[in-house]
N, C-alpha and C positions, 0 to 999 in steps of 0.2 A: 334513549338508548343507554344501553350500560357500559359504566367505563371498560376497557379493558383488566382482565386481570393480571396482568401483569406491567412493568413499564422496563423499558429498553434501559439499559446501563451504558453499553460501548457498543464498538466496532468488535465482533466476535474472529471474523475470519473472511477474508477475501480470496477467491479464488482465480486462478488465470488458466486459463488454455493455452496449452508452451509446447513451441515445436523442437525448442534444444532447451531442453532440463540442467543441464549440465551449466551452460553458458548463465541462465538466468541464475540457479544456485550460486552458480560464484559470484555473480554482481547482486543477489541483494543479500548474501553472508557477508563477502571478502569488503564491497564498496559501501552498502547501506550498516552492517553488523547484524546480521539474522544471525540465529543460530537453528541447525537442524532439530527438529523437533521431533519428528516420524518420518518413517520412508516405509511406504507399505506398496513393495515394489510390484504385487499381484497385479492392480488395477492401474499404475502407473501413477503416484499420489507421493510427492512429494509436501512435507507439512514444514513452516520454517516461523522461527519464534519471533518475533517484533512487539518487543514489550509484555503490555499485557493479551495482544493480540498474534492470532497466526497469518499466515500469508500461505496457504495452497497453491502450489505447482502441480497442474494434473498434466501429461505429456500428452498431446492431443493422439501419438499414436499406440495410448497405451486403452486400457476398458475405457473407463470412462470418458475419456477426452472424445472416444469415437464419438459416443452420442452427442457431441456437441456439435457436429456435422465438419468443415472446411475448419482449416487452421486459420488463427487470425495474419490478417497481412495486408498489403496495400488496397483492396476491395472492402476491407472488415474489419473492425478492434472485437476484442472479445470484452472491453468497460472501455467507461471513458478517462478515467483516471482511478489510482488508488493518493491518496492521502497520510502521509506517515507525520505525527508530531513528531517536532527533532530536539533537541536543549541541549544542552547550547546552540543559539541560534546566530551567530557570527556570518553575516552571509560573503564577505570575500574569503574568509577561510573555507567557509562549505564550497562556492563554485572553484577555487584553487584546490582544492583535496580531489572533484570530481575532476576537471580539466583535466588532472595528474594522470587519473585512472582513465581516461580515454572517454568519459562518460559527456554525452549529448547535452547540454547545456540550455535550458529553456526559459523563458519569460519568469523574471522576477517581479512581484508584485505583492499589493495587501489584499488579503483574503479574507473572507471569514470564513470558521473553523468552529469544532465546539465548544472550545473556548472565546470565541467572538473574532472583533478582526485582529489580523495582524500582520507578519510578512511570512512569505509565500514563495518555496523558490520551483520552478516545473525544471521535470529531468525527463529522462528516458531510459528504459531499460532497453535492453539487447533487441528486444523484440520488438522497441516500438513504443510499448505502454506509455504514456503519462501517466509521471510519480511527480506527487505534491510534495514537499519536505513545509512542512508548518509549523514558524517559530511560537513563541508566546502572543497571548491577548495582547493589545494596546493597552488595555485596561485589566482591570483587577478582573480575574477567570470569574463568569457565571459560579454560582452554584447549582449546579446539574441536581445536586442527590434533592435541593430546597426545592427549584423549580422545576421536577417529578413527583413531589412527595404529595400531591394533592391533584395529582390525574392519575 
C-alpha cells in the first residue's frame, strides 16, 4: 500500500453545534481567551481563534446546524471532548480563575496529549461540552515534525 501523500501537522479546527452562540462566545473569548476570528452570520458560523487553531460555533438554528439534526443536550453531545494546550500550567490558579467565572469544574488528571503525558484539567462549557485544558509533557515534548518525517 502506498503511503499517504501527505501527513497530518495539528488540530485544524473543531466544530460544535450551540444552541446559544452568544453564551458559548463569551465563555471561550471572555474565560478560555479566544478571539473572534470570522462571523459569517448567513449560515450561522461563528469562527474563534485558539492558537494556532480555530474552534467553530455553528448555531444549531442557523443553515448549517439544521443539517445536523436535534440540538445537543441531555439525550446527546455533539463530540466527546475538545482538548486545548494551555501554558502556563499552574493548576490551583487555572481551577481558582475558572471557579471565579462560574465555570463547572471537572476531574483533574494526567493525560496523554501530543506531546505525551501530562496534567489534565476537564471543564465545561455553557452547554455541557468537555473541554480538556492540557498542561506540558512530563518529559521532553516528542518530536512530531521527526516522527512524521518518514511516514
Amino acid at each position: 500500500m502506498d503511503a499517504a501523500p501527505f501527513r497530518l501537522l495539528q488540530l485544524d479546527h473543531v466544530v460544535l453545534r450551540v444552541r446559544d452562540p452568544a453564551a458559548m462566545a463569551a465563555f471561550y473569548c471572555d474565560v478560555l481567551g479566544c478571539k473572534v476570528e470570522r462571523r459569517v452570520d448567513a449560515i450561522g458560523l461563528l469562527q474563534l481563534r485558539a492558537g494556532n487553531s480555530l474552534i467553530d460555533l455553528v448555531d444549531v438554528a442557523g443553515k448549517i446546524g439544521r443539517m445536523g439534526g436535534a440540538a445537543p443536550g441531555v439525550e446527546g453531545r455533539n463530540m466527546d471532548h475538545l482538548c486545548l494546550r494551555a501554558d502556563p500550567f499552574d493548576r490551583d490558579a487555572i481551577v481558582d480563575y475558572l471557579q471565579a467565572r462560574g465555570v463547572q469544574v471537572g476531574e483533574f488528571g494526567r493525560r496523554y496529549g501530543a506531546e505525551g503525558e501530562g496534567p489534565s484539567q476537564y471543564l465545561f462549557d455553557p452547554e455541557g461540552n468537555l473541554v480538556e485544558l492540557k498542561g506540558p509533557p512530563d518529559e521532553v515534548p516528542i518530536d512530531t515534525a521527526a516522527s512524521n518525517a518518514g511516514t
